[in-house]
N, C-alpha and C positions, 0 to 999 in steps of 0.2 A: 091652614094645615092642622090635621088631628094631632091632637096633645098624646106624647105615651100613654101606658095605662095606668101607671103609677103615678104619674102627675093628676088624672083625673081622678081618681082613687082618694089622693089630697086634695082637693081643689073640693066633693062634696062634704068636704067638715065645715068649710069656709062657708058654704052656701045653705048649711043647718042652721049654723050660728049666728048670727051678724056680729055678736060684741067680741068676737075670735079672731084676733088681728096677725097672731102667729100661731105655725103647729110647730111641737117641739118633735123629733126623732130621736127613740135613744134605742144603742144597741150595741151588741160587745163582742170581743174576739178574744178566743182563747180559754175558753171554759172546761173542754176536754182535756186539754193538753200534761203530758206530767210536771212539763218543765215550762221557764219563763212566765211574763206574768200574765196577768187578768188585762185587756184594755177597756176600757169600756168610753165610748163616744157619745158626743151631742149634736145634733143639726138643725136651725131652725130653718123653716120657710114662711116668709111672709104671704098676707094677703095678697101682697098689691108685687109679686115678683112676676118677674115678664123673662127672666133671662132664666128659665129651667138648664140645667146642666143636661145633654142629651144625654141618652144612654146607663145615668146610673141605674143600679138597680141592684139585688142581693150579691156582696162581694162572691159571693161562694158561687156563682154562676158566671164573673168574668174572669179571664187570665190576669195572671199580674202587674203583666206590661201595661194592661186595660185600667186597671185599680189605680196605677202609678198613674196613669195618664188624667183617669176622673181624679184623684185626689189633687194633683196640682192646678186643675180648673178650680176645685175649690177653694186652695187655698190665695189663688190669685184671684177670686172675685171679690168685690171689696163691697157685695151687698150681701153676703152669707156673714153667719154668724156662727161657728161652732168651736168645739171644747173638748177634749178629750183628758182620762185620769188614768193611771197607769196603776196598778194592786199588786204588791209585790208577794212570791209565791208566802214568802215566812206569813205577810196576812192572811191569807187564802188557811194555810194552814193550821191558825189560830180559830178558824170559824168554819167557816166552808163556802165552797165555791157561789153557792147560791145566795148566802146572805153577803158573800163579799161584791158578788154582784150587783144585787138590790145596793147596799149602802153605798159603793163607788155613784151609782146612776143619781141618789140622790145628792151626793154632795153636791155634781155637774148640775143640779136641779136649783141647789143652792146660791150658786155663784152667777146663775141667771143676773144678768141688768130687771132690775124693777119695771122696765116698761115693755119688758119680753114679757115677767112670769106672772103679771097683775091683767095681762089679755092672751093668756094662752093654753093651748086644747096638748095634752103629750100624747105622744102616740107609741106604743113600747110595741118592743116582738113579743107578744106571748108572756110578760114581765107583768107583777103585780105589786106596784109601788109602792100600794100602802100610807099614800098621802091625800092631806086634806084639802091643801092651800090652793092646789093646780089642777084640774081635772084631767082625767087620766082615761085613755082605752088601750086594751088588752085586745091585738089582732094576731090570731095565727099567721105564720109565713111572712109575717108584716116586713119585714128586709126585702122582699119582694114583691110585696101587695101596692107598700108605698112608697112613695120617691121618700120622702124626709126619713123611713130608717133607712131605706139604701144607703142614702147618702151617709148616716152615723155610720152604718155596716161596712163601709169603704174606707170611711176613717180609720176604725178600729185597727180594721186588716191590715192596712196599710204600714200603719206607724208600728201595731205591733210585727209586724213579717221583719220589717226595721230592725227593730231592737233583738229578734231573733237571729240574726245575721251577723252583728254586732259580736253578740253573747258567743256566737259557734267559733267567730275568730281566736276567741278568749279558751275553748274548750273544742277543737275542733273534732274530737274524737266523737263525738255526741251526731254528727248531720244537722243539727240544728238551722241548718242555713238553706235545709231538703225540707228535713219533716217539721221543722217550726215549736219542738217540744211535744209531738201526739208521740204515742205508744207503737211506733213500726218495729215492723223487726228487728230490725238493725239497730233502733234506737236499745229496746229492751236489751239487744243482747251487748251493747255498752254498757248499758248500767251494770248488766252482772258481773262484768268481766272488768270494769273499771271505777264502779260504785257511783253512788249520786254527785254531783256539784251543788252549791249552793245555790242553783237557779231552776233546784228541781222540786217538786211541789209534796215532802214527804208523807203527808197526810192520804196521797192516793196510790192506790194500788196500782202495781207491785211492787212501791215504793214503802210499804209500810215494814217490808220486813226486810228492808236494807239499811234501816235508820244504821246500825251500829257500823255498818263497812266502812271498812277506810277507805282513804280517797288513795287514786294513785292516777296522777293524772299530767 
C-alpha cells in the first residue's frame, strides 16, 4: 500500500543520509493570537518506524474532533517520542513573538535524549534555528509537506486549544473557548468594552493602547 505524501516526503531525508537515525519536527501554535500563550511542540520519527499515524497532517487543515483523535494516537503509542513548552504571554511580551518562538523550539532541542540529538536531521516550518550542534532545514508549508511537523503542528494545537478553554472558563466574556485568543470581532469588542486579562499578550495591537484600562471583569 502507498505511504501518504508526507510520510514519503520524510522517508527521503532518511535515504540521503545514512548516519540519520531520527528526524526531529518542530512547530508552534499560537503566534497571532492576542491572548494566551505561545505553544510550541516536538516530534520525532525514527528510521526504522513502521506504525505511521494515518492521517496526520497540518493541524490547520483538520477539524478538532480529527486533531483530538490524532493527538491521542500519539500520545498512546509508546514508539513516539514528543515534548511540547508552553511561552507565557508576559514572555512574548518581554521580547517578541518570533524570538519567543525561536528560543521555546530550542530549549525542546535541548532536552533532547543524547541518542536522539547526536543522529538527528530537524525539520522546522519555515523556522531558522540558528544552531550548530544539530542540522537543521527550513521547508515552507512544512506542517503539511511532512508528516514529523504535522505531527508537532497537532500537538501544539491541540494542548494549546486546551488551555484556551480552560482560560475562557476563568474569563468567559472573552469567547476564548470560540476564537482561541485571535483578534475577532467580538473578541476586540471585549477588550474595549471590558479591558485586557492577564492572558492577553499587551505588547500587540490593539492591545498597546489599553495597557492603562482597568479591568472589570
Amino acid at each position: 500500500m502507498a505511504q501518504p505524501k508526507n510520510i514519503e516526503f520524510d522517508k527521503k531525508y532518511f535515504r540521503l543520509n545514512e548516519n540519520i537515525e531520527y528526524l526531529i519536527g518542530l512547530d508552534e501554535a499560537g503566534r497571532g493570537p492576542l491572548a494566551g500563550p505561545l505553544l510550541v511542540a516536538l516530534f520525532v520519527t525514527r528510521r526504522t518506524e513502521n506504525n505511521h499515524i494515518k492521517e496526520i497532517t497540518d493541524s490547520k487543515n483538520i477539524s478538532e474532533n480529527k486533531r483530538e483523535s490524532l493527538f491521542k494516537k500519539i500520545k498512546n503509542s509508546e514508539t513516539n517520542y514528543w515534548d511540547y513548552l508552553e511561552i507565557s504571554p508576559k514572555t512574548i511580551d518581554k521580547t517578541d513573538i518570533y524570538s519567543s518562538t525561536l528560543r521555546g523550539m530550542n530549549k525542546l532541542i535541548e532536552k533532547l535524549p543524547n541518542e536522539i540529538s547526536s543522529r538527528s536531521l530537524i525539520l522546522t516550518d519555515a523556522m531558522d534555528l540558528k544552531i550548530n550542534n544539530i542540522p537543521y532545514i527550513k521547508i515552507i508549508k512544512g506542517d503539511l509537506k511532512s508528516y514529523t511537523i504535522g505531527a508537532a503542528s497537532i500537538i501544539a494545537k491541540v494542548i494549546r486549544d486546551r488551555i484556551m478553554k480552560k482560560i475562557s472558563k476563568k474569563y468567559p466574556k472573552y469567547g476564548f473557548e470560540k476564537n482561541k485568543g485571535y483578534g475577532t470581532k467580538e473578541h476586540i469588542k471585549a477588550i474595549e468594552k471590558f479591558g485586557p486579562t492577564p492572558h492577553h499578550r499587551m505588547s500587540f495591537k490593539p492591545l498597546k493602547k489599553d495597557v492603562n484600562k482597568k479591568f472589570d471583569l
